[in-house]
Short mmCIF file of the C-alpha atoms (twelve columns), coordinates in Angstrom:
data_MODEL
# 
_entry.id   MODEL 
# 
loop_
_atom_site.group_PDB 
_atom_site.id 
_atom_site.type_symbol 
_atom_site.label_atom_id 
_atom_site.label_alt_id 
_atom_site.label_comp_id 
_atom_site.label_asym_id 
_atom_site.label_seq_id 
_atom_site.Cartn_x 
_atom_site.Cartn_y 
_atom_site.Cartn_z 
_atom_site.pdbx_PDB_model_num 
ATOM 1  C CA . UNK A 1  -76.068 104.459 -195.666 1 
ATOM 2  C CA . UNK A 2  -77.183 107.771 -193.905 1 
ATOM 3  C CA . UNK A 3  -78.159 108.764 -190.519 1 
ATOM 4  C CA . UNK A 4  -79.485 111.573 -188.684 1 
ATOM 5  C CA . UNK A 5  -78.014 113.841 -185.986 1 
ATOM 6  C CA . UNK A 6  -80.500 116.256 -184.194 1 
ATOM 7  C CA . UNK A 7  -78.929 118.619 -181.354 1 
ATOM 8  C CA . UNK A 8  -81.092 121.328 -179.319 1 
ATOM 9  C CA . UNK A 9  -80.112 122.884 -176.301 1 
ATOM 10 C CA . UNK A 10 -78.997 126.329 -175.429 1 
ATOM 11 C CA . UNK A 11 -77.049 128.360 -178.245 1 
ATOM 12 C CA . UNK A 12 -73.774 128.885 -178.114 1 
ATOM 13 C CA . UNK A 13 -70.298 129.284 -179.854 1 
ATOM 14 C CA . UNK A 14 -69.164 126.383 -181.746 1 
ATOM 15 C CA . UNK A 15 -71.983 123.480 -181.730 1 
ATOM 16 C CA . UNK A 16 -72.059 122.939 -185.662 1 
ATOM 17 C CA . UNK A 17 -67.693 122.719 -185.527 1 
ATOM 18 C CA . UNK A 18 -67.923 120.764 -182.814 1 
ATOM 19 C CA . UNK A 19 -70.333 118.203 -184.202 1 
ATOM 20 C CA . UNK A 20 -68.974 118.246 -187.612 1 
ATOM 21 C CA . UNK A 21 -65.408 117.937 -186.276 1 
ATOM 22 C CA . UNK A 22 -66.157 114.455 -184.867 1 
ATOM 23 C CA . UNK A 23 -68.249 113.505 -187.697 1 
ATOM 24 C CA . UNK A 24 -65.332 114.007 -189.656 1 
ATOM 25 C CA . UNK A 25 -62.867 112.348 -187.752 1 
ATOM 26 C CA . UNK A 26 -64.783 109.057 -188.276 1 
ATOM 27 C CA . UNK A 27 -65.003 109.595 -192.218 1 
ATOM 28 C CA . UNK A 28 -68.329 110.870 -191.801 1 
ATOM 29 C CA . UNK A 29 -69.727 113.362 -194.589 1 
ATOM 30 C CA . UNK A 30 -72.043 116.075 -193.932 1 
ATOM 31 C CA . UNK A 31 -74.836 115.769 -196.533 1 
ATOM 32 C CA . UNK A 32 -77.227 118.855 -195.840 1 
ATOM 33 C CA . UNK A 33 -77.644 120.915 -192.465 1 
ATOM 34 C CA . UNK A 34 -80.299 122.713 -191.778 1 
ATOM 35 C CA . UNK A 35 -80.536 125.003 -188.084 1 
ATOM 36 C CA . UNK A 36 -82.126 127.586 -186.161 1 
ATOM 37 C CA . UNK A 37 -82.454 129.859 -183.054 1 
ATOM 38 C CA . UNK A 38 -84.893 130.377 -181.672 1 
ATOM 39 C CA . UNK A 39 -84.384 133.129 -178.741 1 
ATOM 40 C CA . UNK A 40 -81.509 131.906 -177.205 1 
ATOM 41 C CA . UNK A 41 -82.128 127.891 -178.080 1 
ATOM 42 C CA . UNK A 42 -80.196 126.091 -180.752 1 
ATOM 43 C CA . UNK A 43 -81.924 123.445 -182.997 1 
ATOM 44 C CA . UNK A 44 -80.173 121.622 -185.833 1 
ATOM 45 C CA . UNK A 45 -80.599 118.700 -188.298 1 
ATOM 46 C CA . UNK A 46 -77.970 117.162 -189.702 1 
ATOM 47 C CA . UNK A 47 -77.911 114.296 -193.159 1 
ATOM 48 C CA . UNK A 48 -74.854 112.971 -192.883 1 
ATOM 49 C CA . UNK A 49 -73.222 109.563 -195.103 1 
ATOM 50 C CA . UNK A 50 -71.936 106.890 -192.601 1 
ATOM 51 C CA . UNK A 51 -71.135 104.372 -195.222 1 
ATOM 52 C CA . UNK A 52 -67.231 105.178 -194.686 1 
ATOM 53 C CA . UNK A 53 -67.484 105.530 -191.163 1 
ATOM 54 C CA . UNK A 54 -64.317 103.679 -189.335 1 
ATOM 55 C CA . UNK A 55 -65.986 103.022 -186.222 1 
ATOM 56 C CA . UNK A 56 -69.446 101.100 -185.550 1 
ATOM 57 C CA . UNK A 57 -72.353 103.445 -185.630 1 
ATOM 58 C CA . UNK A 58 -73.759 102.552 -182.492 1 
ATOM 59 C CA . UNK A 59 -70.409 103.369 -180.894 1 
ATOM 60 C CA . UNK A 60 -70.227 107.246 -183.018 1 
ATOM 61 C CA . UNK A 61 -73.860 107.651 -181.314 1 
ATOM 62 C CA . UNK A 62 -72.477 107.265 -177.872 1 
ATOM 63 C CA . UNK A 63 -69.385 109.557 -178.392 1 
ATOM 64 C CA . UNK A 64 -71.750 112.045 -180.056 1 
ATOM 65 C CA . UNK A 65 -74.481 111.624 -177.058 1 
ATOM 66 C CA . UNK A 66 -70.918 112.274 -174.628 1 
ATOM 67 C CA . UNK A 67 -70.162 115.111 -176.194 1 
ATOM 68 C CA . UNK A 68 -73.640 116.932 -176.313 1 
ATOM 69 C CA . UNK A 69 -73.664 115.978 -172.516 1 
ATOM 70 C CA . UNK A 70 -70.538 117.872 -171.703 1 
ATOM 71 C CA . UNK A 71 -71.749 120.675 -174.028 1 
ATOM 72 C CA . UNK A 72 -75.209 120.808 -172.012 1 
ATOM 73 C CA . UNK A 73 -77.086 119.755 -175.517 1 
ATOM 74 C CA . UNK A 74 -78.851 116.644 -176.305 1 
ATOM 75 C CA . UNK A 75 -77.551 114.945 -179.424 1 
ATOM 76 C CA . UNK A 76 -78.760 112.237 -180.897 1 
ATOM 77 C CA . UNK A 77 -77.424 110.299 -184.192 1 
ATOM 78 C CA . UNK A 78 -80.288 108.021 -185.431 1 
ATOM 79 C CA . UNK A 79 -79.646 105.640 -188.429 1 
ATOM 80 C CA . UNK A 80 -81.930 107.103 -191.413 1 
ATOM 81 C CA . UNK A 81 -83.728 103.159 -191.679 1 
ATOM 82 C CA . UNK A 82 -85.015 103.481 -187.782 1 
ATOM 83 C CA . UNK A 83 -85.508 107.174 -188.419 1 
ATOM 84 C CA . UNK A 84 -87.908 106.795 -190.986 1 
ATOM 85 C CA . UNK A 85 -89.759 104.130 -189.474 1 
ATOM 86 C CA . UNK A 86 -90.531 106.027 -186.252 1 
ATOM 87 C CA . UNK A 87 -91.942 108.737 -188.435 1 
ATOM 88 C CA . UNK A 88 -93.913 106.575 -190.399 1 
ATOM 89 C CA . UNK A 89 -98.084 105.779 -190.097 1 
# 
């Protein structure tokens, strides 16, 4: 199973660690990245493999949503299933 984790907000020092960190500490691999600035705003994608995660998903979206709200970023972790049908005519 894979999801998606978007994050854009304001560039700074240590977003990707930061997100990866926590995707790690709930078994969570990091398939492919990609990112960019733009100016000074920071916009990443992230693939990542939940099938090992220890926690329930919906539960490692909130913590992720938390921590982009301290951070001043929006975050979002989107399960690839619901992902692709948003995006799909």
């Amino acid at each position: 199973m894979r999801a998606v984790i978007t994050v854009i907000g304001k560039d700074m020092v240590g977003i990707l660690a930061k997100v990866s960190c926590e995707c790690a500490e709930h078994n969570i691999n990091v398939l492919e990245v990609t990112q960019s600035i733009l100016q000074d705003m920071f916009a990443m994608i992230m693939m990542v493999d939940i099938s090992k995660c220890d926690i329930p998903f919906t539960e490692f979206a909130d913590k992720i949503g938390k921590i982009g709200d301290e951070m001043g970023l929006s975050i979002h972790a989107m399960h690839e299933d619901i992902f692709n049908a948003m995006h799909t005519i």
